[in-house]
DRENTOR-429348 format. One line per 2 residues: number of its first residue (from 1); for each residue x, z, y of C-alpha. Coordinates in Angstrom, 1 decimal. Each point is the difference from the previous one (the first is absolute). Layout:
N
NUM	X Z Y ~ ...;
//
This chain:
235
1	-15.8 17.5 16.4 ~ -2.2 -0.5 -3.4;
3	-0.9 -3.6 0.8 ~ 3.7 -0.5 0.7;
5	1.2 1.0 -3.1 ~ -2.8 -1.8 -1.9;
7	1.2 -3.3 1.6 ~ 3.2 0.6 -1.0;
9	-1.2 0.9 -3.4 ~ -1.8 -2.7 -0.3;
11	3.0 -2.4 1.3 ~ 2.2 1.4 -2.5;
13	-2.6 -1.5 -2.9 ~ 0.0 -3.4 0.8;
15	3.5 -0.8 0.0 ~ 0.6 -3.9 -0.4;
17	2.8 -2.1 -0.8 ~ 1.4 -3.0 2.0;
19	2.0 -3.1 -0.4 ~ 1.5 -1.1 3.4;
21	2.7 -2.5 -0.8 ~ 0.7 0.5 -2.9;
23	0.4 3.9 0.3 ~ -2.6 2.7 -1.0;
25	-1.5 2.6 1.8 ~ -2.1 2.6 0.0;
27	-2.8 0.9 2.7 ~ 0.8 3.9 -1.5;
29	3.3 1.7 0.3 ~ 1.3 0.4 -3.5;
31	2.3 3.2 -0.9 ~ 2.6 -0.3 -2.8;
33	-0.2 2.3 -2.3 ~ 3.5 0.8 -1.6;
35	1.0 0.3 -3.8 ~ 1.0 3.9 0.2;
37	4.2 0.6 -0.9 ~ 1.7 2.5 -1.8;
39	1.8 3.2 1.7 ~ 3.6 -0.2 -0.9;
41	1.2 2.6 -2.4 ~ 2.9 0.9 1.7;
43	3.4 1.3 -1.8 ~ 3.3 1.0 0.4;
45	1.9 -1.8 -2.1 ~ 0.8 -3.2 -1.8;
47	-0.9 2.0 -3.9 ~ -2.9 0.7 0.8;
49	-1.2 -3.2 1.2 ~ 1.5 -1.8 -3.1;
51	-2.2 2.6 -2.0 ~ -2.9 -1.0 1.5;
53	0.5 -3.9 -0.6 ~ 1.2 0.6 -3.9;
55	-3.2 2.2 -0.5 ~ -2.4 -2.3 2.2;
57	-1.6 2.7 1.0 ~ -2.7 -1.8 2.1;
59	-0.2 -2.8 -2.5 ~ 0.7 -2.9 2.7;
61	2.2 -3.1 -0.5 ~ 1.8 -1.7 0.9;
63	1.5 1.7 2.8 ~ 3.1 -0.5 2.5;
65	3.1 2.5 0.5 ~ 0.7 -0.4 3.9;
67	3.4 1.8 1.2 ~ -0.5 -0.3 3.4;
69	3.0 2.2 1.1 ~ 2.3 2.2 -1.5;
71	-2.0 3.3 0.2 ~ -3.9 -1.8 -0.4;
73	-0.9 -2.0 -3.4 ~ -3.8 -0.5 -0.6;
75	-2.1 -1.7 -2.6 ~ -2.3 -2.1 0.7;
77	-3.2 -1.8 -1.7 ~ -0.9 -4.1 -0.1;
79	-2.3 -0.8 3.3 ~ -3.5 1.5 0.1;
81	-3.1 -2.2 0.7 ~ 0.9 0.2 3.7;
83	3.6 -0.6 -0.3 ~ 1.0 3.0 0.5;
85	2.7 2.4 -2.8 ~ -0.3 3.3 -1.1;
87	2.8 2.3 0.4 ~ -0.2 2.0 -3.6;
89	3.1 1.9 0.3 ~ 2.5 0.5 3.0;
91	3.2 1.4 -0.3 ~ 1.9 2.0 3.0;
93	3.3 1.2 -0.9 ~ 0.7 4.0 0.9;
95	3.2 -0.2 2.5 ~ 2.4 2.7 1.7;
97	0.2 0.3 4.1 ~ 3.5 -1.4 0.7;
99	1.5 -0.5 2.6 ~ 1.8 -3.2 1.2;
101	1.5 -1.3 3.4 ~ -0.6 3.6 1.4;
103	3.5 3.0 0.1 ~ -0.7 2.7 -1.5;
105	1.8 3.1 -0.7 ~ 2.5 -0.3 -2.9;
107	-1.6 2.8 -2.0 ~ -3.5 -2.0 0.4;
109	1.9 -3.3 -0.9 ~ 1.4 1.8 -2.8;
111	-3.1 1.5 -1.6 ~ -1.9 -3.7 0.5;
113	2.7 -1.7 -1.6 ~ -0.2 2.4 -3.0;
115	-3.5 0.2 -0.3 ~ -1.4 -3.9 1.3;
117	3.1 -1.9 -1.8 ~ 1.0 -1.2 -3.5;
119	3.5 2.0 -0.8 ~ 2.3 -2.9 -0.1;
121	3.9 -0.1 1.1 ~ -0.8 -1.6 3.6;
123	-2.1 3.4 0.4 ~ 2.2 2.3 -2.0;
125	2.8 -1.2 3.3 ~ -2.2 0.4 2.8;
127	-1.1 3.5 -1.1 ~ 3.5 0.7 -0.7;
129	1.1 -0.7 3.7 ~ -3.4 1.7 1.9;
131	0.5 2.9 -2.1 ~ 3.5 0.9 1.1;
133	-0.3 -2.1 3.8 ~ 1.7 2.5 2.8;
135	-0.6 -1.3 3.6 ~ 2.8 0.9 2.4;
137	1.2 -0.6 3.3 ~ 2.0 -2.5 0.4;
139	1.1 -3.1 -1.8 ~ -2.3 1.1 -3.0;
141	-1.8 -3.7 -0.6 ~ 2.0 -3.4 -0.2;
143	-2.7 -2.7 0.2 ~ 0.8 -3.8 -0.4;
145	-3.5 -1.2 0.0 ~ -0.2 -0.6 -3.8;
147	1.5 3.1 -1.2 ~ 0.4 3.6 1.4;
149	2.7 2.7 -0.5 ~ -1.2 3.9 -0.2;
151	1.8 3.2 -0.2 ~ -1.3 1.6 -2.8;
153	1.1 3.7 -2.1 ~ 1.7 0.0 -3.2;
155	-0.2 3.1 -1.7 ~ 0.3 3.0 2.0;
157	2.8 -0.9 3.0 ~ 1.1 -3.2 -0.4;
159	-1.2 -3.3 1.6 ~ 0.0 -3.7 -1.2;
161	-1.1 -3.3 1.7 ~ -2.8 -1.2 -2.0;
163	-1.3 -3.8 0.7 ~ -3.9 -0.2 -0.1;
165	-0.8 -3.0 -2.0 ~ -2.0 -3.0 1.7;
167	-2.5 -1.3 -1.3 ~ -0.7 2.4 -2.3;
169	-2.0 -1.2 -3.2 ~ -3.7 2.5 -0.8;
171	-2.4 0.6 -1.7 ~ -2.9 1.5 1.9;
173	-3.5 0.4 -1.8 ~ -2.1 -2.1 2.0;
175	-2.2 -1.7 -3.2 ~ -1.4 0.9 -2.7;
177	1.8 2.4 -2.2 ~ -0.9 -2.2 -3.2;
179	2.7 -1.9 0.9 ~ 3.9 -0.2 1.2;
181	0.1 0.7 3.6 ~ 1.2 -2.6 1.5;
183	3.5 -0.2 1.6 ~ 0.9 -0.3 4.2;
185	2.6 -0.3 1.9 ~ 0.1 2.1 2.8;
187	2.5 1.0 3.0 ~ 0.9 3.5 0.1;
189	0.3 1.7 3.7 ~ 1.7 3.1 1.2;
191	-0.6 1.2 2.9 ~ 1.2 3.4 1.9;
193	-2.3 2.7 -0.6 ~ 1.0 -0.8 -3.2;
195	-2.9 -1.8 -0.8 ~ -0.5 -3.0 -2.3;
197	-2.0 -2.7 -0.5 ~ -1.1 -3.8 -2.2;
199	-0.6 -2.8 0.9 ~ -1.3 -3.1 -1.9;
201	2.3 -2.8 -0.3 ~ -1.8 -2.7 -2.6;
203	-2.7 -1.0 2.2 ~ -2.9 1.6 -2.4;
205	1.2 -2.2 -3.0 ~ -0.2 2.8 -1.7;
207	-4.1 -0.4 -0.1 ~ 0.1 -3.0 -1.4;
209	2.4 1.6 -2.9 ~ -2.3 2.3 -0.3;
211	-2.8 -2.0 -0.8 ~ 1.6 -2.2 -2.4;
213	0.5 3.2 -1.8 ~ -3.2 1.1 0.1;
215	-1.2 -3.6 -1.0 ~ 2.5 0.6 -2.7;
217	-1.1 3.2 -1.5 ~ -3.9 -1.2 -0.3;
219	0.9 -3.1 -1.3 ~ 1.9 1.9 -3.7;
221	-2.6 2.8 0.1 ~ -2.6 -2.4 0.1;
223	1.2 -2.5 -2.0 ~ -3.0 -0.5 -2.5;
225	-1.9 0.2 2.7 ~ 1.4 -2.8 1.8;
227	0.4 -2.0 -2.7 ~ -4.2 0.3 -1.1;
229	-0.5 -1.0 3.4 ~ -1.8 3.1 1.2;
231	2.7 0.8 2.7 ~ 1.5 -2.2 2.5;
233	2.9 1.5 2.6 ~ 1.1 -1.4 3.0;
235	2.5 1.6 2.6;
//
């Protein structure tokens, strides 16, 4: 066992290297050895990362804004001597559990629409109708495909026929709340239970909105900072 690993020992000193056509090699295996990278700082929100860059607080430029989706933005530095970027600062936007494509009870679809959504008069409707919905036997829904007929309660005895508006126009917070939400449309179900539920209609356009906006916003708060050269965003 000791000779062994005195040959090897001694193999690992005499390391050559080799041109065989054209190409080099060595008679030793080489291991790279890696420039270290940073950890990310990780925040929250798109403020604090702007305070960072306006304060330099690592004292590193130039670097690059990345907005690689509408709840993830991260900054990163030039290439390292391997090629490889540091991550300085990561952004993760804080979001609300809601619940789309799924019925739910209309209390719960009332107290997500109130607390996950931007008041707005699309929402001010909707709330309006789950509110007072009363499910009934009988020829209580009238459903044409595109829009749906409900018996619902006005005031204390009296009924009216209320049509629930489709596609209904939102505001849910699903970025970061720096910015405007950005608007959907979505279909809005009733089912018998009652229950409720949205669906998305714009075929995730909204994302892309949301980026621009968030593009948008780094762009005036770091103005100077663009302008010097220090910062660079893409989305």
């Amino acid at each position: 066992m000791i000779k062994e690993a005195m040959q090897y020992i001694a193999g690992l000193a005499n390391k050559e290297i080799k041109e065989v056509g054209g190409q080099m090699f060595s008679t030793g295996k080489l291991e790279e050895i890696n420039e270290p990278t940073t950890t990310a700082l990780k925040v929250n929100t798109l403020s604090a990362m702007v305070t960072y860059l306006k304060e330099n607080y690592d004292n590193v430029a130039p670097v690059l804004i990345h907005v690689v989706s509408e709840t993830d933005v991260r900054v990163l530095s030039t290439f390292n001597r391997d090629k490889r970027r540091n991550v300085l600062i990561n952004a993760s936007a804080v979001l609300p559990d809601i619940r789309f494509e799924r019925f739910m009870d209309v209390e719960n679809f009332n107290i997500q629409l109130q607390a996950c959504f931007v008041d707005s008069l699309d929402r001010a409707a909707v709330l309006k109708l789950v509110g007072n919905v009363k499910e009934e036997t009988g020829n209580t829904y009238a459903d044409d495909g595109v829009t749906q007929q409900v018996t619902a309660k006005s005031g204390v005895a009296s009924l009216e026929k209320v049509i629930v508006p489709n596609p209904v126009s939102l505001k849910p917070f699903r970025t970061f709340i720096d910015i405007a939400q950005p608007e959907c449309s979505f279909v809005f179900r009733l089912q018998s239970g009652p229950s409720a539920a949205l669906f998305e209609a714009d075929g995730g356009a909204w994302k892309l909105q949301a980026m621009a906006s968030i593009k948008e916003h780094l762009n005036k708060e770091l103005a100077k900072e663009i302008e010097s050269g220090f910062v660079t965003i893409i989305a």
